[in-house]
C-alpha positions in Angstrom: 0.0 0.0 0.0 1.7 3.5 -1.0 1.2 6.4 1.4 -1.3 7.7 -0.7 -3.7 5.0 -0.7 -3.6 4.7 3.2 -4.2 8.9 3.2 -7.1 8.4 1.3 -8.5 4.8 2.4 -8.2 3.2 -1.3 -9.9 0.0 -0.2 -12.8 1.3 2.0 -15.9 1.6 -0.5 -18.5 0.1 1.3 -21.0 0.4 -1.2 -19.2 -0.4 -4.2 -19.5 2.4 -6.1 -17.3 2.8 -9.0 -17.4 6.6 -9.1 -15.4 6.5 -5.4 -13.1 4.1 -6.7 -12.1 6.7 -9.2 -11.9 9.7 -7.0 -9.4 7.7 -4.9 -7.3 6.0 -7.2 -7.0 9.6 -8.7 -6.2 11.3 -5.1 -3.9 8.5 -3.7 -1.9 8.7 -6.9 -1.6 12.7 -7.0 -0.4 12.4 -3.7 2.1 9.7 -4.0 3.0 11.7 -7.3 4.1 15.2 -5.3 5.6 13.0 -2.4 7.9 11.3 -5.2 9.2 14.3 -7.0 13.1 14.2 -7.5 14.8 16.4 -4.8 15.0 20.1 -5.9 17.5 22.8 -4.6 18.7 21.9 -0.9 18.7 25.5 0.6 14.2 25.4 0.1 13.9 22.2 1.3 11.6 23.2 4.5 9.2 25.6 2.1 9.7 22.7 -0.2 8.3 19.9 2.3 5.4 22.2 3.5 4.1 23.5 0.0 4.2 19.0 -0.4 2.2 18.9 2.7 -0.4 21.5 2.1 -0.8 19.9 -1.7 -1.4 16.2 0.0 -3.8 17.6 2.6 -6.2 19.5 -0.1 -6.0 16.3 -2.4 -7.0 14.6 0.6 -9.7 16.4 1.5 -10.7 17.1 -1.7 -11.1 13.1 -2.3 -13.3 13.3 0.9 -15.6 16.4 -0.3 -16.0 14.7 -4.0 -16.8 10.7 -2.7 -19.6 12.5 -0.2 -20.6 14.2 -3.6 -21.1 11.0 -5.4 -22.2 8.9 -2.6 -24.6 11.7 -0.8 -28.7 11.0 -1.4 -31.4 13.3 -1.4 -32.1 15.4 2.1 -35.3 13.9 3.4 
């Protein structure tokens, strides 16, 4: 399991829908995308790790906004 399928719980789809498989495959693999970029200049590492951090958080909870979007019924 890479980092960003345990951020974004790849395997927990309780209903089966096809839709959240997509939004988390997508997610998990943006994040382990940004977390796997080669090394860049040495003297921004820190502002370089947090701008990698903020980017994993809002994929994260964008995966979380967009399944409730395609999982979410009708108010009653």
């Amino acid at each position: 399991m890479t980092l960003g399928e345990y951020r974004v719980g790849i395997s927990f789809n309780p209903g089966g829908n096809e839709q959240v498989n997509k939004i988390k495959r997508a997610a998990a693999d943006l994040i382990d995308l940004i977390y796997n970029m080669p090394e860049g200049d040495p003297s921004i590492t820190t502002e370089r790790d947090r701008l990698i951090r903020l980017a994993a958080d809002c994929f994260e909870t964008g995966a979380m906004h967009a399944v409730k979007a395609a999982t979410k019924g009708p108010m009653e």
